[in-house]
Backbone as CSV, one residue per row, in Angstrom:
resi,resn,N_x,N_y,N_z,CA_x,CA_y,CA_z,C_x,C_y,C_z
1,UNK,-31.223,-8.914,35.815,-30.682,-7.569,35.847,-31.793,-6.532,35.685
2,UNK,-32.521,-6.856,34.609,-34.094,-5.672,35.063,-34.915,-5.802,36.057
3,UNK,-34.876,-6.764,36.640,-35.787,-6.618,38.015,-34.853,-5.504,38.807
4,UNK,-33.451,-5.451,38.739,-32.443,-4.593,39.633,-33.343,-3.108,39.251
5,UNK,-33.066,-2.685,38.242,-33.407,-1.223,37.615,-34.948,-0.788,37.581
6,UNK,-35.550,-1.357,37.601,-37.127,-1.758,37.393,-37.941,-1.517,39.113
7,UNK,-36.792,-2.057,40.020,-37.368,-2.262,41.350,-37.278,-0.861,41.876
8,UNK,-38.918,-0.615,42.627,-38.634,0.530,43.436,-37.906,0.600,44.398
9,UNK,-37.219,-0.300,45.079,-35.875,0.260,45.623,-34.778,0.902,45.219
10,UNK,-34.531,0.851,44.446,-33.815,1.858,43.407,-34.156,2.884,42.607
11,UNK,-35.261,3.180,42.872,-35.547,4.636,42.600,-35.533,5.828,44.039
12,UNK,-35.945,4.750,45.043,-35.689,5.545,46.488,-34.445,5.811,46.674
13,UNK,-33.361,4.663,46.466,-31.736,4.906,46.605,-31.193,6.095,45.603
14,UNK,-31.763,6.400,44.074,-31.254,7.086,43.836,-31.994,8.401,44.025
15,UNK,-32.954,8.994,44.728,-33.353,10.040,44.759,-32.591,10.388,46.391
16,UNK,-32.725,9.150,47.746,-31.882,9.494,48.644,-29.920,9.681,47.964
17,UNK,-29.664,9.611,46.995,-28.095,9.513,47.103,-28.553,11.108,46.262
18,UNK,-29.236,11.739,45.121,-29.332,13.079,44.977,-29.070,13.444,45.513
19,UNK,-30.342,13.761,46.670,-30.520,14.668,48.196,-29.568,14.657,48.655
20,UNK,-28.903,14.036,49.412,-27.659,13.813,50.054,-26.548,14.842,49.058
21,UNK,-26.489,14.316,47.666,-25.130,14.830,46.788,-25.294,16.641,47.184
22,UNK,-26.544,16.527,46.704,-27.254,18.240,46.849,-26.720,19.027,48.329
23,UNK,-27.208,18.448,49.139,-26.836,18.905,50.310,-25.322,19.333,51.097
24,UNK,-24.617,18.325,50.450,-23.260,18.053,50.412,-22.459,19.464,49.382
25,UNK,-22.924,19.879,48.547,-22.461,20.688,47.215,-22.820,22.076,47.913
26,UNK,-24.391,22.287,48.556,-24.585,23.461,49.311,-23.861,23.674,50.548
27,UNK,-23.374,22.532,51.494,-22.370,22.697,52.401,-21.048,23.274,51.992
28,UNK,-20.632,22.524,50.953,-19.094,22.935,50.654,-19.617,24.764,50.053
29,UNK,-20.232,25.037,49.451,-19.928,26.272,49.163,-20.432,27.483,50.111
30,UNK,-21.562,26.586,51.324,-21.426,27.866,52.541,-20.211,27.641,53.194
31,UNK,-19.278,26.999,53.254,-18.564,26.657,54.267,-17.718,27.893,54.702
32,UNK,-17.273,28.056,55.644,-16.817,29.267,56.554,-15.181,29.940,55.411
33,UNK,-15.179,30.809,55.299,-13.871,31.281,54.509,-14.029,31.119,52.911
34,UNK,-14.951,30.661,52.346,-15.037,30.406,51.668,-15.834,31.892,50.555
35,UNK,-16.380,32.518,51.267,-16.747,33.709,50.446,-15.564,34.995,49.616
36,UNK,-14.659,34.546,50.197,-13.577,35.264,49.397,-13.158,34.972,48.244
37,UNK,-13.445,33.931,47.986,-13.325,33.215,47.013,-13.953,33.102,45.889
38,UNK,-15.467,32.978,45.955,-16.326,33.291,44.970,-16.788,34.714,45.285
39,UNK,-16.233,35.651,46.327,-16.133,37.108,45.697,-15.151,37.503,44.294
40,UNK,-14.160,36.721,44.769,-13.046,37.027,43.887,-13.668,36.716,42.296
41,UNK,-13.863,35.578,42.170,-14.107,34.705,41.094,-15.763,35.760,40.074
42,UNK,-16.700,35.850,41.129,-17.538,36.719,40.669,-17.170,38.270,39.918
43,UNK,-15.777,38.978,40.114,-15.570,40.072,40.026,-14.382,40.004,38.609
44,UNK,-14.454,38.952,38.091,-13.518,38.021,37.208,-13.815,39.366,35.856
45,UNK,-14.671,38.939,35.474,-15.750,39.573,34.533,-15.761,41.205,34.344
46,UNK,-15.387,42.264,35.458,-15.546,43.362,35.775,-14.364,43.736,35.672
47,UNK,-13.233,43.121,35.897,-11.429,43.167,35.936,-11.378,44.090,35.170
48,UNK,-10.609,45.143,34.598,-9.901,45.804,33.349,-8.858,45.568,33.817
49,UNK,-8.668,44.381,32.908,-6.915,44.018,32.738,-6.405,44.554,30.862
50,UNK,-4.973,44.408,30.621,-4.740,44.527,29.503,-4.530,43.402,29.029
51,UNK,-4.564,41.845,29.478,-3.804,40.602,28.929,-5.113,40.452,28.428
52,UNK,-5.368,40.640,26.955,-6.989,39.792,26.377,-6.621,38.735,25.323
């Protein structure tokens, strides 16, 4: 089982499965329609509501 964790093949697999996760996380939040959304969410903070 430490030769598994130990082997540089598995340090390449987990820096390619990062990259990939990374890339994947920046897709979903350019994705098209999606800026209304974290407009909204950004302006959360600025609200004057009365429910505190």
């Amino acid at each position: 089982m430490e030769e598994l964790i130990t082997s540089a093949s598995w340090g390449t697999f987990s820096l390619i499965f990062f990259f990939v996760f990374f890339c994947g996380v920046v897709l979903w939040v350019m994705r098209p329609g999606s800026s209304e959304h974290y407009d909204d969410a950004g302006n959360i903070p600025l609200r004057e509501d009365d429910h505190v």
